[in-house]
Structure formats: structure tokens, C-alpha cells
C-alpha positions, 0 to 999 in steps of 0.5 A: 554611093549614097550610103557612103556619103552625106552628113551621117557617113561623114560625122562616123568617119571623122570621129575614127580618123587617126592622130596625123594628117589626112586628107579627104576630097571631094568635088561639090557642086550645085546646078543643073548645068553642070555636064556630068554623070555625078550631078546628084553625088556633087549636089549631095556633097554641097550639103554635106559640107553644109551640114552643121552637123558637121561643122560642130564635130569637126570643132569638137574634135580639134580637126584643123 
């Protein structure tokens, strides 16, 4: 669902993750090729893991 994903839904819930480890996944993917009904969703987590946005909250909060 896209309000579920992107760089915005991302940022939120990195900011109330939990002291401990957690592990989140998902299956990016880039290409008109691939043979799936989650191209669109794949595509959209390729950029949300690029975002910078991104990148800069997970430094500022000590995620390793």
C-alpha cells in the first residue's frame, strides 16, 4: 500500500523503533522486466531506499 511506504512512512517508523534489534524487509526491485504483480511496490522501495532522507535518519539516530 503506498501510504505504508516510501520515504516519509519510512523516516516515521525508524524515528519509534525500539532500543534492541529489529529487523524490517523488503524486496526492491528496478525494471519493467521482472514478472510480478508487485513491480510498482518493488520500484517505489528502490527509491525509498535511496532516499537521502533516509540515509541522514538512520546516521542521526545510531541505527546500525
Amino acid at each position: 500500500m503506498p501510504r505504508y511506504s516510501g520515504g516519509a512512512a519510512l523516516l516515521e517508523l525508524l524515528k519509534r523503533l525500539p532500543a534492541g534489534i529489529t529487523e524490517l524487509g523488503c524486496h526492491p526491485g528496478a525494471g519493467a522486466d521482472l514478472e510480478t504483480m508487485y513491480l510498482h511496490e518493488r520500484v517505489r522501495e528502490v527509491r525509498t531506499l535511496c532516499d537521502p532522507r533516509v540515509r541522514a535518519t538512520i546516521q542521526e539516530l545510531g541505527i546500525q
